[in-house]
N, C-alpha and C positions, 0 to 999 in steps of 0.2 A: 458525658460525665458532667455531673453540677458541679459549680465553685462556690461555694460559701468561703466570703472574706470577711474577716471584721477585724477591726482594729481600736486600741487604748492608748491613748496621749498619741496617735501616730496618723496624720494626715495623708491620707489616701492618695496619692498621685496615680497621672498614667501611666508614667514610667515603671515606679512600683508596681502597678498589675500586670501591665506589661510584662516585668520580668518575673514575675509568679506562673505567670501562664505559660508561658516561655520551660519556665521547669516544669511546669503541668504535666505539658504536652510532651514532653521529653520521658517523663511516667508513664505516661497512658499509652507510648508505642511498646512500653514493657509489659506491659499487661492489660489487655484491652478491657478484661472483665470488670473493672473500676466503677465503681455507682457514684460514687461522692468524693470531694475532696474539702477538708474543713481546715482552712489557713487564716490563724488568729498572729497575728503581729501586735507587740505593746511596746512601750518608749519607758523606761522605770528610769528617772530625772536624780532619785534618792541613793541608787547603786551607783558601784565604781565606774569609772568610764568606761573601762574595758569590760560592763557586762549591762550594762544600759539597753541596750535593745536586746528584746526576744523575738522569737519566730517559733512556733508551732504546728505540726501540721498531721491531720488523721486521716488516711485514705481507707476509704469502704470500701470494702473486698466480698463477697462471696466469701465465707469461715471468718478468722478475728479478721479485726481492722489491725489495721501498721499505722505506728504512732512513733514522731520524732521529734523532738524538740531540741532549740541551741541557743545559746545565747553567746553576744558577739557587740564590741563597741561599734560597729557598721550593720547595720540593715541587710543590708544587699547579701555580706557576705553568709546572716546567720540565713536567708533564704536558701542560699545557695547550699551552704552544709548540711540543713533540714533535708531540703531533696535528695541531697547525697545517702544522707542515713536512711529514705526512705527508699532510694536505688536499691541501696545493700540489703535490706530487706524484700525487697521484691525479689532480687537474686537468688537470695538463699532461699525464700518458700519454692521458687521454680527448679533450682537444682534439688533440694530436698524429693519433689516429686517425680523429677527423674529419676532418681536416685532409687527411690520407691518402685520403679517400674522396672528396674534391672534386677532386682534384688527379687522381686519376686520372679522374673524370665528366669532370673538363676537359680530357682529352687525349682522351678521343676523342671529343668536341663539335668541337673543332680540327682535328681529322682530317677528322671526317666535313666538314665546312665546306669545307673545305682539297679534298677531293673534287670537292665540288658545280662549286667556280668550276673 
């Protein structure tokens, strides 16, 4: 999977990618089919303290992309709740698709039943 990082007012460290990858890689055992991942971080000096840093991030998928964005007076933490909202979406499209595979076993279990008598 590619990592497209970029970042506004917000100096790039190793630790910072570090832990971006760190949550990457924690995505991509959820769903191996992942093409891209686009993680834009800005620093807004002009907003309240508690909303000063943002974190962004759009994972490409095979069908839509999943897009999360947070904003947080910490860095680290808005990384961390981006990837979370991007967890819970990965979640839901994979049980949605389960869910899709029962539901059709179920109608023609019903059918055929529905035959029998």
């Amino acid at each position: 999977m590619n990592l497209i990082l970029s970042t506004h007012n917000v100096t790039l460290t190793k630790a910072i990618e570090d832990h971006i990858i760190s949550r990457i890689s924690k995505l991509e055992k959820l769903n191996h089919s992942a093409i891209n991942t686009r993680v834009t971080l800005e620093h807004d000096k002009t907003k309240a303290p508690e909303r000063q840093f943002s974190c962004s991030m759009r994972l490409s998928l095979p069908g839509p992309d999943l897009f999360a964005e947070d904003v947080e007076s910490d860095l680290y933490t808005a990384i961390d709740l981006v990837a979370k909202k991007i967890e819970q979406q990965i979640r839901k499209r994979h049980n949605k698709l389960k869910a899709r595979k029962h539901t059709v076993a179920a109608r023609g279990k019903r059918s055929r039943q529905e035959e029998e008598l």
